[in-house]
Backbone as JSON, one array per atom type, in Angstrom:
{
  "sequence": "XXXXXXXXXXXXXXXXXXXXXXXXXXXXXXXXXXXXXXXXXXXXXXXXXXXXXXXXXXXXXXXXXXXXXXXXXXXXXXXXXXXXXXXXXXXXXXXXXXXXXXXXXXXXXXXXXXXXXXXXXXXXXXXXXXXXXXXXXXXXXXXXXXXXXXXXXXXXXXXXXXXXXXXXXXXXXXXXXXXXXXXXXXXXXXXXXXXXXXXXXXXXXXXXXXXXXXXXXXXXXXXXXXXXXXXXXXXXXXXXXXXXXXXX",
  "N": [[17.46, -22.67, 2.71], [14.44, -20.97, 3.3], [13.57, -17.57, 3.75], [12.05, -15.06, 5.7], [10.34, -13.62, 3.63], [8.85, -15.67, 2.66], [6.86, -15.92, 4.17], [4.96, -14.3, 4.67], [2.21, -12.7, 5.54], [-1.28, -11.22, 5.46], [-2.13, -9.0, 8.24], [-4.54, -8.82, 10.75], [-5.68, -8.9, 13.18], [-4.17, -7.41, 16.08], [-2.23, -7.22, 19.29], [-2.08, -5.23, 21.89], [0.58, -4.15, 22.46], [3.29, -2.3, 22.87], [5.1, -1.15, 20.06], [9.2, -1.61, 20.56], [11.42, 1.08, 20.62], [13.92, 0.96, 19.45], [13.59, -1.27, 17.65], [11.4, -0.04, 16.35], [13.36, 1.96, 14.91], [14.94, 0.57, 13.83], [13.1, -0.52, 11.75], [12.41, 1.71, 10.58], [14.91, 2.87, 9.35], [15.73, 0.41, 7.75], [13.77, 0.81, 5.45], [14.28, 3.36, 4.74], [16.63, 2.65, 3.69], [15.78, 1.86, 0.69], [15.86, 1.26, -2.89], [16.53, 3.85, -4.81], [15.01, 6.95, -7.32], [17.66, 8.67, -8.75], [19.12, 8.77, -6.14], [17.21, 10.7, -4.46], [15.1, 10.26, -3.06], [12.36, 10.03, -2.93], [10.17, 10.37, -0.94], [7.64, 10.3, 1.76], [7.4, 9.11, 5.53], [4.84, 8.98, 7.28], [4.46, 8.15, 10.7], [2.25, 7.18, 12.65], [1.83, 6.97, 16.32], [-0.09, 7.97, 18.14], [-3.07, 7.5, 19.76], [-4.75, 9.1, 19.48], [-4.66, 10.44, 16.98], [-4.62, 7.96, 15.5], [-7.04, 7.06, 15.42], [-8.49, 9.21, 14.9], [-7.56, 8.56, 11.93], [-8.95, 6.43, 11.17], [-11.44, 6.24, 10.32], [-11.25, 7.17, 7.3], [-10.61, 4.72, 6.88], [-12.09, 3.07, 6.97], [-13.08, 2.38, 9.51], [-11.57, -0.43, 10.09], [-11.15, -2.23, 12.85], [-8.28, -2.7, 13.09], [-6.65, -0.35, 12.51], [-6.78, 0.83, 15.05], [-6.31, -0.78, 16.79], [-3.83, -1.56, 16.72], [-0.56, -0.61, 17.33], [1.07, 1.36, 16.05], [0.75, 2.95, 12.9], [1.76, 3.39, 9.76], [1.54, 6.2, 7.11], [2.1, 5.51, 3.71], [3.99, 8.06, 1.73], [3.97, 9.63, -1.59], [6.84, 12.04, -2.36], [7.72, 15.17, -3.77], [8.16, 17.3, -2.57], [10.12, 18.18, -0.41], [12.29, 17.85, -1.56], [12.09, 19.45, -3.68], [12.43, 22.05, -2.07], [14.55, 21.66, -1.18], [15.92, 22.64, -3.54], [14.97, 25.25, -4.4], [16.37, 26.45, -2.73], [18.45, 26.82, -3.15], [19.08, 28.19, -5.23], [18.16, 26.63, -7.56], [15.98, 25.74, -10.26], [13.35, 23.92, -9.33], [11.76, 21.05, -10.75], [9.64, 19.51, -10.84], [6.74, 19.26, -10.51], [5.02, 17.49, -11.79], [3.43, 14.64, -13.46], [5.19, 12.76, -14.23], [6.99, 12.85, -12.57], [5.3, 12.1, -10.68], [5.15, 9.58, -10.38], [7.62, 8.55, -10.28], [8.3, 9.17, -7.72], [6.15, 7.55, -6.13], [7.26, 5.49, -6.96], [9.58, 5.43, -5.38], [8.33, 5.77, -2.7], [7.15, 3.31, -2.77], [8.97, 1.45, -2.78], [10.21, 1.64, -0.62], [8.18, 1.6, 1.34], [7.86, -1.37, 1.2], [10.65, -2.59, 2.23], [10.23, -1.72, 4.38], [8.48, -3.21, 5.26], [9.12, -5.92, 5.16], [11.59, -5.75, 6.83], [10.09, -5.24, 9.31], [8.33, -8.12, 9.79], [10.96, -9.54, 10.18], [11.59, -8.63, 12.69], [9.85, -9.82, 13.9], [7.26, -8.49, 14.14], [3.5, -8.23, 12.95], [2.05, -6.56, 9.38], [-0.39, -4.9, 7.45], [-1.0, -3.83, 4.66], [-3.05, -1.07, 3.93], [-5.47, -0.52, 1.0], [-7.08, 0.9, 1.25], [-6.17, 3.74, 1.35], [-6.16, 4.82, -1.25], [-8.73, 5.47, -1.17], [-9.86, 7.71, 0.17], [-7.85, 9.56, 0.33], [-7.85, 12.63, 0.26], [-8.95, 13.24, 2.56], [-7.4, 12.16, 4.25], [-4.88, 13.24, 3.67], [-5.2, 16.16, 4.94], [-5.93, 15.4, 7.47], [-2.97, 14.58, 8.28], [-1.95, 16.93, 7.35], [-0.94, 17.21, 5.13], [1.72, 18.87, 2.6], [1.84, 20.8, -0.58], [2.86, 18.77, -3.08], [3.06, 16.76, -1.62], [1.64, 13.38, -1.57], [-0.67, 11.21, -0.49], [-0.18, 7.28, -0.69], [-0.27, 4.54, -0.08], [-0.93, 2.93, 3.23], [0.63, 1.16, 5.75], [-0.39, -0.64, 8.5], [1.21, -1.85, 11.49], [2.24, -4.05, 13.98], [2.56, -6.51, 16.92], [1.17, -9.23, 16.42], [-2.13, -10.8, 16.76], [-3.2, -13.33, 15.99], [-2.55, -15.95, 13.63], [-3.18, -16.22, 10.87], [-3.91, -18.41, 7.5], [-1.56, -18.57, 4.73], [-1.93, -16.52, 1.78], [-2.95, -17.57, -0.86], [-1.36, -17.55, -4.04], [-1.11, -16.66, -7.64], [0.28, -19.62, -10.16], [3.72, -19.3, -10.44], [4.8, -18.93, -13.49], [2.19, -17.37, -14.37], [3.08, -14.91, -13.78], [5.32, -14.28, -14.72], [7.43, -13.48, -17.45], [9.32, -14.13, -20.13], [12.17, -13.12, -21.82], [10.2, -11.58, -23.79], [6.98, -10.17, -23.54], [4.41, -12.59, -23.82], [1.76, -13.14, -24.89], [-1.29, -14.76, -23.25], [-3.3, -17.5, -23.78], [-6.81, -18.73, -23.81], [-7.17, -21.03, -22.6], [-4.62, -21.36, -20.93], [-5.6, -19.35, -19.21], [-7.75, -20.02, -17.98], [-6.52, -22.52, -16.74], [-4.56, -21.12, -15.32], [-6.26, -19.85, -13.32], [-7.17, -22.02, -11.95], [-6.62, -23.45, -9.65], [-7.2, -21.97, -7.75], [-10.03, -20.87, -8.12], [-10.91, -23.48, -7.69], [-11.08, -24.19, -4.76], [-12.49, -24.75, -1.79], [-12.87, -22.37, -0.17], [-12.95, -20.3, -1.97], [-15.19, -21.06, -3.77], [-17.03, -20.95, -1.73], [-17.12, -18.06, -1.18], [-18.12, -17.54, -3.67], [-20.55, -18.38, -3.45], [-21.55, -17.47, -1.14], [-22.11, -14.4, -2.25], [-23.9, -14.79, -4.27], [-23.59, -15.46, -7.14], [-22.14, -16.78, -10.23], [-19.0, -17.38, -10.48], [-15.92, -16.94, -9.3], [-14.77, -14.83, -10.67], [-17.19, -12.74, -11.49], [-17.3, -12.09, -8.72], [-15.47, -10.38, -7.97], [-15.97, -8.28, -9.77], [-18.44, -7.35, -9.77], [-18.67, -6.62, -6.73], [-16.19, -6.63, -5.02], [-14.81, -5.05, -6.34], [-15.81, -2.18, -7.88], [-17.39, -1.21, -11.27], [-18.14, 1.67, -11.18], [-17.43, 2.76, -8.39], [-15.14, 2.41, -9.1], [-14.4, 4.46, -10.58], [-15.05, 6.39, -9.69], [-13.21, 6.78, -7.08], [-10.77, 6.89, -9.02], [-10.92, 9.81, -10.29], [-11.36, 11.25, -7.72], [-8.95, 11.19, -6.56], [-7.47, 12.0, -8.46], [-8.31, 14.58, -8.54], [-7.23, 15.51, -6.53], [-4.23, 14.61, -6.64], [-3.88, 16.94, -8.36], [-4.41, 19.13, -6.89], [-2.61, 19.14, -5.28], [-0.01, 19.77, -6.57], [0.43, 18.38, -9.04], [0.57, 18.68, -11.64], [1.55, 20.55, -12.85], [0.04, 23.23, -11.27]],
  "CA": [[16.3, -22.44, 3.57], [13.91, -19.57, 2.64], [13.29, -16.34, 4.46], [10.73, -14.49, 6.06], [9.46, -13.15, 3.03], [8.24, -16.65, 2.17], [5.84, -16.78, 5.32], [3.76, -12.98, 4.55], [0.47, -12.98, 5.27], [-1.87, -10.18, 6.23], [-2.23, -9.49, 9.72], [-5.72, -7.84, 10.78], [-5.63, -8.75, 14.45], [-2.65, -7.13, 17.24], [-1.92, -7.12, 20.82], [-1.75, -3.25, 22.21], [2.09, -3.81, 23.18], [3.82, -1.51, 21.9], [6.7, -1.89, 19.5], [10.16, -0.71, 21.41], [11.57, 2.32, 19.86], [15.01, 0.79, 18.63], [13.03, -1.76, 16.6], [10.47, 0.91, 14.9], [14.07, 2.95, 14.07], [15.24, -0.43, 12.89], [12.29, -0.68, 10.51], [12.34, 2.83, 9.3], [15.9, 2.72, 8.46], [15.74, -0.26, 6.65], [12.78, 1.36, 4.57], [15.34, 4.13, 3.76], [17.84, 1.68, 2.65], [15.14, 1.22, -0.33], [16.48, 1.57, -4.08], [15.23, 5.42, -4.92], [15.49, 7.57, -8.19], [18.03, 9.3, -8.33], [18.86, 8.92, -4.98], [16.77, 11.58, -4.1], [14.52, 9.48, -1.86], [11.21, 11.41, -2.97], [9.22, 9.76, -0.25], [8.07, 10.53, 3.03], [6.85, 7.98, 5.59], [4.34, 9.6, 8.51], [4.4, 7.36, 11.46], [1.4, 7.7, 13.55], [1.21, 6.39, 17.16], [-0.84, 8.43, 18.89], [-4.35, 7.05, 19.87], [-6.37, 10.4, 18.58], [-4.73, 10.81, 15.74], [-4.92, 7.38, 14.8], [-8.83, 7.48, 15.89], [-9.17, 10.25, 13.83], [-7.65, 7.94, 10.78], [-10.22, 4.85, 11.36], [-12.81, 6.52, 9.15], [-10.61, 7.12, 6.45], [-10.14, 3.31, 6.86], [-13.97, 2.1, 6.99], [-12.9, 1.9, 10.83], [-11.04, -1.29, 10.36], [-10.38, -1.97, 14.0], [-7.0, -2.81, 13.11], [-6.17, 0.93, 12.81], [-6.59, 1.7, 16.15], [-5.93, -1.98, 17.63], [-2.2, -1.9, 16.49], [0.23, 0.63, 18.12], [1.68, 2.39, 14.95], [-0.22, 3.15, 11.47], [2.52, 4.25, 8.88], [1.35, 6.66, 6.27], [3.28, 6.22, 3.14], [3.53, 9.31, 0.73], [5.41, 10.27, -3.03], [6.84, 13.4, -1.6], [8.75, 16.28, -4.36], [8.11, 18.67, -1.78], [11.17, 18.26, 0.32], [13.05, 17.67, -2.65], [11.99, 20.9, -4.54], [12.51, 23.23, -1.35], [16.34, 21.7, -1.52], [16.68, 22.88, -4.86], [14.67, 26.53, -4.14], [16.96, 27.27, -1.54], [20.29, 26.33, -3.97], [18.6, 28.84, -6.87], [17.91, 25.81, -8.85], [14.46, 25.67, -10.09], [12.5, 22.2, -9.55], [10.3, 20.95, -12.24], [9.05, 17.78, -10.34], [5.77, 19.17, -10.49], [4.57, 16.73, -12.99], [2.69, 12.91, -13.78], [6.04, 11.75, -14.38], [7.44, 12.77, -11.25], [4.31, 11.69, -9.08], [5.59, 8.34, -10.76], [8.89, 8.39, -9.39], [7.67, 9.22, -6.43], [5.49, 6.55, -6.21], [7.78, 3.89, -7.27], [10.65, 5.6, -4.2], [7.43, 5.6, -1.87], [6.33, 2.09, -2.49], [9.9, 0.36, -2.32], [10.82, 1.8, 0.9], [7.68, 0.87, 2.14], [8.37, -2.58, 0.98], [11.66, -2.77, 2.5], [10.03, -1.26, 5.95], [7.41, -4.7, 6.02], [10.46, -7.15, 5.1], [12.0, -6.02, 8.25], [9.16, -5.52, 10.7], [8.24, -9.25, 9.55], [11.93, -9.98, 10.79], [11.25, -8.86, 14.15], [8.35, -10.96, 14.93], [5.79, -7.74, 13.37], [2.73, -8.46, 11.61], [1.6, -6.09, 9.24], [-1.02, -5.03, 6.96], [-1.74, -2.67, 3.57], [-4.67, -0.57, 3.71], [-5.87, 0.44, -0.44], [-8.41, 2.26, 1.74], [-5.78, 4.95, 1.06], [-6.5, 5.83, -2.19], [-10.24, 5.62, -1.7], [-9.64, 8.67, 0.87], [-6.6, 10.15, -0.02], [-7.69, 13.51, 0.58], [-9.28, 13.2, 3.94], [-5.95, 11.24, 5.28], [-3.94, 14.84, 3.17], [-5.86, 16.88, 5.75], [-5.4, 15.09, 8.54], [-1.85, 14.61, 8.22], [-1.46, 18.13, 7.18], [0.2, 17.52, 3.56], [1.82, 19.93, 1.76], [1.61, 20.28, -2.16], [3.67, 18.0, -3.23], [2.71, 15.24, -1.05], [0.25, 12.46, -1.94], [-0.78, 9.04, 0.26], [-0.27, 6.14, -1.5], [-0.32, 3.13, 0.69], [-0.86, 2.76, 4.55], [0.73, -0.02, 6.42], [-0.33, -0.86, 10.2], [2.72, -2.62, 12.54], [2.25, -4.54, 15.29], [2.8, -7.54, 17.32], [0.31, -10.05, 15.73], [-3.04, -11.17, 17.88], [-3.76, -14.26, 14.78], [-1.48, -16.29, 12.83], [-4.07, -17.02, 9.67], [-2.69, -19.33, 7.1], [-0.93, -18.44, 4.12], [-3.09, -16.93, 0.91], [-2.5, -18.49, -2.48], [-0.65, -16.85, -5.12], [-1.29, -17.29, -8.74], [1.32, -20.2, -10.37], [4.93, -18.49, -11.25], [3.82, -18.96, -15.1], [1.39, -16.5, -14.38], [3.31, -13.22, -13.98], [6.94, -14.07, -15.32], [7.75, -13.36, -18.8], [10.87, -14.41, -20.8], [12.59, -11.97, -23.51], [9.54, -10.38, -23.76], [5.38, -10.62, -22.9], [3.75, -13.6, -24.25], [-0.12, -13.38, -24.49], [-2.22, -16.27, -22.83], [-4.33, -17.96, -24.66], [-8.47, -18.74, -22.94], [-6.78, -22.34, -22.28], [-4.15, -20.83, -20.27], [-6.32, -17.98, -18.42], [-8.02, -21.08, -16.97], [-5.58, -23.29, -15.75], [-3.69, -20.44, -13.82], [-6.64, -19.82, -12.11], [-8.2, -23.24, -11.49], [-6.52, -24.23, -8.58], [-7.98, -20.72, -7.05], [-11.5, -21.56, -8.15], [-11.6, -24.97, -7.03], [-10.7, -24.08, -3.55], [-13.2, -24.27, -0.84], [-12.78, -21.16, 0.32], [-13.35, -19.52, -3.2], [-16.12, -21.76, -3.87], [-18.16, -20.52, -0.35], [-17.25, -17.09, -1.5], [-18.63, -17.5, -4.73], [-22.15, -18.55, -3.26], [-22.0, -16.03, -0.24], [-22.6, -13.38, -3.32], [-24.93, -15.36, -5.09], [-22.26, -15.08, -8.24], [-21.55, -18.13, -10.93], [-17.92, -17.42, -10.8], [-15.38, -15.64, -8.45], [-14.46, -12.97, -11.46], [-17.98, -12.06, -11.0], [-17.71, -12.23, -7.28], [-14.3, -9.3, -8.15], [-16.35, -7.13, -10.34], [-19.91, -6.92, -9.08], [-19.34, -6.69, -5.4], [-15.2, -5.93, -4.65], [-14.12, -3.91, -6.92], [-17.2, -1.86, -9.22], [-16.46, 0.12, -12.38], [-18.55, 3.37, -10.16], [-16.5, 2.51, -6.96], [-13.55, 2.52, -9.15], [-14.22, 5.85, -11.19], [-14.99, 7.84, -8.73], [-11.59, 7.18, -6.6], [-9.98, 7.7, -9.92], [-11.77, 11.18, -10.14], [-10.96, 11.86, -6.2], [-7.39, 10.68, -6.63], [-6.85, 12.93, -9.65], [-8.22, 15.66, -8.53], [-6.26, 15.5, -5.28], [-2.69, 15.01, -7.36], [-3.77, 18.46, -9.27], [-4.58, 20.45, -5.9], [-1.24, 18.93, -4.22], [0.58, 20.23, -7.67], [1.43, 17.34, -9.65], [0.07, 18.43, -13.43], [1.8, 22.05, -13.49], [-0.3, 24.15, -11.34]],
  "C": [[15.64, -21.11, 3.19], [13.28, -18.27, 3.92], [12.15, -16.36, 4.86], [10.02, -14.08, 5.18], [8.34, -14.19, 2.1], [6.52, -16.7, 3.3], [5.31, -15.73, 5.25], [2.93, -13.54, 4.65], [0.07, -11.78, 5.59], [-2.42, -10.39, 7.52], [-3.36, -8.41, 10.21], [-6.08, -7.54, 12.19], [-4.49, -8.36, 15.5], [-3.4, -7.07, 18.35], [-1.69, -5.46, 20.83], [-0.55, -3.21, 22.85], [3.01, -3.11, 21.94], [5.22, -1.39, 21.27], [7.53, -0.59, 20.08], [10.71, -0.12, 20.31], [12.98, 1.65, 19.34], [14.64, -0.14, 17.67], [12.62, -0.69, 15.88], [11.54, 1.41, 14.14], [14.36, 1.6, 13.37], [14.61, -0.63, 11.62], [12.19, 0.3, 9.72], [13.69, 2.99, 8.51], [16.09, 1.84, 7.56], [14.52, 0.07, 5.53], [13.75, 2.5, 3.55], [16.44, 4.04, 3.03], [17.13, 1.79, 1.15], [15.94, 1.92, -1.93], [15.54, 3.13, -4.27], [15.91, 6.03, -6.41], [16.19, 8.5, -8.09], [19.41, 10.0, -6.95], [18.86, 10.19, -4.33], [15.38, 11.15, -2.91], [12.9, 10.5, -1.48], [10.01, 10.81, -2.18], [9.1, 10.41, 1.43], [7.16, 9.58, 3.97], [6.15, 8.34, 7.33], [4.1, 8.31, 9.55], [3.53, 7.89, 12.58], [1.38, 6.38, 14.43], [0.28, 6.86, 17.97], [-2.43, 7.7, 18.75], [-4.97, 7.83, 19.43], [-5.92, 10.51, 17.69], [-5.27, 9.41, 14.98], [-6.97, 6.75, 15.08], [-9.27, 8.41, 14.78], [-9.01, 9.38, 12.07], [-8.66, 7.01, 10.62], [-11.02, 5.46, 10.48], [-12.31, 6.54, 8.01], [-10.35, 5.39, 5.86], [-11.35, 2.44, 6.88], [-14.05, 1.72, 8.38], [-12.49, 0.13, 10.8], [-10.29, -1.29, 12.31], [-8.84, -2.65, 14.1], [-6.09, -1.6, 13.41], [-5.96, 1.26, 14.32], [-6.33, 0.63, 17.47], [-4.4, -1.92, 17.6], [-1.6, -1.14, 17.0], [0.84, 1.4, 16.91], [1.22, 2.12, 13.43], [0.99, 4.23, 10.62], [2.11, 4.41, 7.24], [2.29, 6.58, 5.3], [2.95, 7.02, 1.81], [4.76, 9.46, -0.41], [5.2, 11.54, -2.07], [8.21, 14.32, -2.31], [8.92, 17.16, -3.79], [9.5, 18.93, -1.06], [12.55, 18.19, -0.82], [13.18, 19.36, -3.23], [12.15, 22.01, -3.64], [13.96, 22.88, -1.2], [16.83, 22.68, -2.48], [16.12, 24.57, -4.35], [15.77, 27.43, -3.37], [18.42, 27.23, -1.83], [20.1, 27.26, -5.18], [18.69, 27.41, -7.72], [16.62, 25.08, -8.97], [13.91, 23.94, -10.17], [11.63, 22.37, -10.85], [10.02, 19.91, -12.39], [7.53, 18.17, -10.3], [4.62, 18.98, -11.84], [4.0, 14.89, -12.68], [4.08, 12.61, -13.63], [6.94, 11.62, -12.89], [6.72, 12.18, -9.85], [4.74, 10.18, -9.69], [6.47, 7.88, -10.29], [8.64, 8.4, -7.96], [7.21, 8.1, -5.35], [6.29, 5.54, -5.58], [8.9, 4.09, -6.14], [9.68, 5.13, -3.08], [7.24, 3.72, -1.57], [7.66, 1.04, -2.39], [10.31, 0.46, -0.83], [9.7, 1.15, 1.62], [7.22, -0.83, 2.19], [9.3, -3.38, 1.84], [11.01, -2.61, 4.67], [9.01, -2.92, 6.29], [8.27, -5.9, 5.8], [10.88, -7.32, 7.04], [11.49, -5.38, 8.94], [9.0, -6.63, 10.84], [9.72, -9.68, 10.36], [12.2, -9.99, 11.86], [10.28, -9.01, 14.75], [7.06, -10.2, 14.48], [5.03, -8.4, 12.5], [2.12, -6.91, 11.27], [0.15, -6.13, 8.32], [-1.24, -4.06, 6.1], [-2.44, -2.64, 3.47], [-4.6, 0.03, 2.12], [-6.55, 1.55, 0.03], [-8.02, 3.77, 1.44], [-6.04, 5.64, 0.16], [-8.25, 6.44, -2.03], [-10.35, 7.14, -0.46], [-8.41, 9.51, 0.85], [-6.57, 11.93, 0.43], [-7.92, 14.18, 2.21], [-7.71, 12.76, 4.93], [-5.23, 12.53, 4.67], [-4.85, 15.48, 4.0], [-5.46, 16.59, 6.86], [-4.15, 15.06, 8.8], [-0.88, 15.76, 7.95], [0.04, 17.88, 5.86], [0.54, 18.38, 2.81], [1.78, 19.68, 0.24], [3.3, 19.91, -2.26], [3.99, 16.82, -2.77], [1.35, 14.44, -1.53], [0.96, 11.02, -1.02], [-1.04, 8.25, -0.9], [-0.79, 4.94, -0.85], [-0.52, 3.21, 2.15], [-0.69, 1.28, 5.19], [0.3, -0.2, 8.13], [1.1, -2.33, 10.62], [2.16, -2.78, 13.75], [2.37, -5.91, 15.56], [1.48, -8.51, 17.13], [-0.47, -11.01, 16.83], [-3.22, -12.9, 17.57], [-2.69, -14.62, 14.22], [-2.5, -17.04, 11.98], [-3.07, -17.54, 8.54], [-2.38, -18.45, 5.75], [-1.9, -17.99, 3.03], [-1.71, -17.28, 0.02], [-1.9, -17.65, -3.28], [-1.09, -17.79, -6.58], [0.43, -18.8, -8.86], [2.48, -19.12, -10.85], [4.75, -18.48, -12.25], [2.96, -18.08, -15.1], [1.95, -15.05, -14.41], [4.82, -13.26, -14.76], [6.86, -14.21, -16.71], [9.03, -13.28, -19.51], [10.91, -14.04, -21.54], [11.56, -11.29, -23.6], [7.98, -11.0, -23.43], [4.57, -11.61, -24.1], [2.75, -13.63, -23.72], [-0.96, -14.47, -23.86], [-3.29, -16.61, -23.52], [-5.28, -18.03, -23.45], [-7.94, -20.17, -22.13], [-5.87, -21.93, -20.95], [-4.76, -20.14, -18.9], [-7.09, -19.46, -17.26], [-7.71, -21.74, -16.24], [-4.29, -22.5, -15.4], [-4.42, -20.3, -12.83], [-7.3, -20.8, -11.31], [-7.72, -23.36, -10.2], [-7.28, -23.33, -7.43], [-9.54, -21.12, -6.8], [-12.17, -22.19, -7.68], [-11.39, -24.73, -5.38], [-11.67, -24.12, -2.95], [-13.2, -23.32, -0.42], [-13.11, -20.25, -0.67], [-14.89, -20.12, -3.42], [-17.39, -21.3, -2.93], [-18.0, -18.87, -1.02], [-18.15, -16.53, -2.66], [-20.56, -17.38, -4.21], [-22.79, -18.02, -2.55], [-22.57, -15.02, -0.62], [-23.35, -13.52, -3.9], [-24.37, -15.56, -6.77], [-22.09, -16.72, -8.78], [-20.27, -18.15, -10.84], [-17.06, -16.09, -9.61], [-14.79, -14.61, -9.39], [-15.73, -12.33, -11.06], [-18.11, -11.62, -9.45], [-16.49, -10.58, -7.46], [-15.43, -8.06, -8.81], [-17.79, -6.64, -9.88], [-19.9, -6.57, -7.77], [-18.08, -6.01, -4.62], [-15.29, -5.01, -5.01], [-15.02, -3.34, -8.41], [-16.63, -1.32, -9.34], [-17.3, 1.53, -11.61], [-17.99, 3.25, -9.55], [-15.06, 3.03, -7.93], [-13.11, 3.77, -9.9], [-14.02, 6.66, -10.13], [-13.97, 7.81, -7.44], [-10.82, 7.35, -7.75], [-10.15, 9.16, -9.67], [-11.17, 11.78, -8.76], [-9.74, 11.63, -6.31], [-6.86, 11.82, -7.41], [-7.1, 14.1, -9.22], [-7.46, 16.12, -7.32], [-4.53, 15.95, -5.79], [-2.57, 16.63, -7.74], [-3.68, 19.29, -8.13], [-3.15, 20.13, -5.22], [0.12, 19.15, -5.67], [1.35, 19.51, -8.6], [1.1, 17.95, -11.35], [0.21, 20.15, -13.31], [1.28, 23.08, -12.7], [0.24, 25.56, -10.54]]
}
């Protein structure tokens, strides 16, 4: 029989009841269960319930009224900072303040908060990942009062689910798995992974909502533009450098 992690979906609508406090620890501890480098656990995972603060996040978020519909909005952050004031305070100098370490970081950050939407999903939670994070990253490091050495990566909202929308699609398994090593797709291929996507009614209305021959065009002209997507590179990067990831 297959798990809960078969039945994910994104959850955009909650109820304002608020999750009981031995669940939320339930969910953050199983977040800190997560595999980490090291195990140095270079993550840190801000849990906002408050109504003004999370009011104050909504802009950061395009005011999704999910932010401030749900009862708890968890920030998650790579975080060498707590790490490197261990070692300061042992005389042994850090030298996490680097790309490769905001990598690690990252990859500790984004399993735990993996592990934290497994089991909220297990007790009846729906959640939801905001990207909105990177596209504000420094505004949400302000508000949150980050020190160098912290960076937002991801933001999940938690709560008891208003909507039960149906299931999205996933490419075919053939599409991301690779045996012994990466095998290129041919144009033949590239097509019939995404046909069944395409043909969908629901892709199909999307397509013509935009005015767009094709839902790649409907991705690059209108989601996700190459200006939209420089200039959060650009704000992203220069954020890592002021929160001291590239030496300074």
């Amino acid at each position: 029989m297959r798990n809960a992690i078969f039945k994910h979906r994104s959850i955009r609508r909650y109820k304002p009841t608020p999750i009981p406090a031995d669940v939320l620890r339930d969910i953050l501890e199983a977040a800190s269960r997560a595999s980490t480098c090291g195990n140095m656990q270079l993550y840190s995972l801000i849990v906002t319930q408050s109504q003004e603060l999370r009011e104050k996040l909504a802009p950061c978020h395009f005011n999704q009224p999910m932010v401030t519909e749900a009862p708890c909005v968890v920030t998650v952050c790579a975080d060498v900072h707590r790490f490197s004031m261990w070692c300061d305070q042992r005389d042994a100098k850090p030298a996490y303040d680097n790309f490769a370490w905001f990598v690690n970081a990252a990859t500790d950050a984004l399993l735990a908060a993996q592990n934290l939407v497994i089991e909220a999903e297990t007790h009846g939670l729906g959640v939801c990942y905001l990207g909105t994070t990177l596209y504000t990253a420094a505004e949400i490091a302000k508000i949150l009062a980050l020190p160098k050495g912290v960076m937002p990566l991801t933001t999940v909202v938690v709560g008891y689910p208003a909507e039960e929308p149906p299931l999205t699609d996933r490419l075919p398994l053939e599409a991301v798995v690779h045996y012994e090593n990466y095998t290129e797709y041919t144009a033949a291929e590239i097509d019939e992974l995404w046909a069944e996507r395409e043909e969908s009614e629901q892709m199909k209305r999307i397509v013509a909502e935009n005015g767009e021959e094709n839902l790649a065009q409907v991705f690059t002209r209108h989601r996700y533009r190459a200006e939209d997507n420089l200039a959060i590179s650009r704000s992203y990067f220069e954020l890592l450098k002021r929160q001291g990831f590239f030496n300074n």
